[in-house]
C-alpha positions, 0 to 999 in steps of 0.5 A: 699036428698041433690037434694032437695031445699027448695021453701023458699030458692027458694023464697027467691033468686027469691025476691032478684033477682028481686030487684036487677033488679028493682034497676038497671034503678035507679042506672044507673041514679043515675051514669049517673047524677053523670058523668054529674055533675062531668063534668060540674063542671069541666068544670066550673072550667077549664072555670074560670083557663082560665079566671085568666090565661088571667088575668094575661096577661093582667096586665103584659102587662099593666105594661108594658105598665105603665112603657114604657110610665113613661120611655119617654118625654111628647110628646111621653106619650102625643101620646101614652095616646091618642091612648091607649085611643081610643084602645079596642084590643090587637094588637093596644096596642101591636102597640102602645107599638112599637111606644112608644118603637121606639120614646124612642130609638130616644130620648136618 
């Protein structure tokens, strides 16, 4: 007696098991689009760090830069303004904070 099920039951486990098989393709999904989701917003965010950090450098160097060219004679900020202004990289600037550095130790 105790060999014997009850095709309910039997029934009843088969339906279950066939659902969780249905549902398996969409969960799968729904995980994979949560992963991909999840990274790209992080993505995002790192992209944005980046740019702030960057930020940061670039105003340091302009006061720097500011506090270089109120430390010298007019001939000298006069020259220095004047390449600063045709500069758009980086590495001009860094030269031009050189120049300005070396004319400074000149002066005094």
């Amino acid at each position: 007696m105790a060999d014997v099920v009850s095709a309910q039951v039997t029934d009843a486990v088969t339906q279950a098991n066939v659902k969780v098989l249905g549902d398996s393709p969409a969960m799968a999904l729904s995980n994979l689009y949560q992963t991909i989701s999840q990274s790209l917003s992080l993505s995002a965010q790192n992209a944005v760090t980046s740019q702030q950090q960057s930020n940061v450098v670039h105003q340091a160097t302009t006061t720097q830069g500011v506090s270089l060219l109120y430390s010298v004679d007019t001939a000298a900020v006069g020259a220095a303004s004047g390449k600063a202004l045709r500069a758009d990289s980086p590495d001009v600037l860094a030269n031009i904070m050189g120049v300005v550095e070396a004319l400074k130790g000149i002066n005094s």
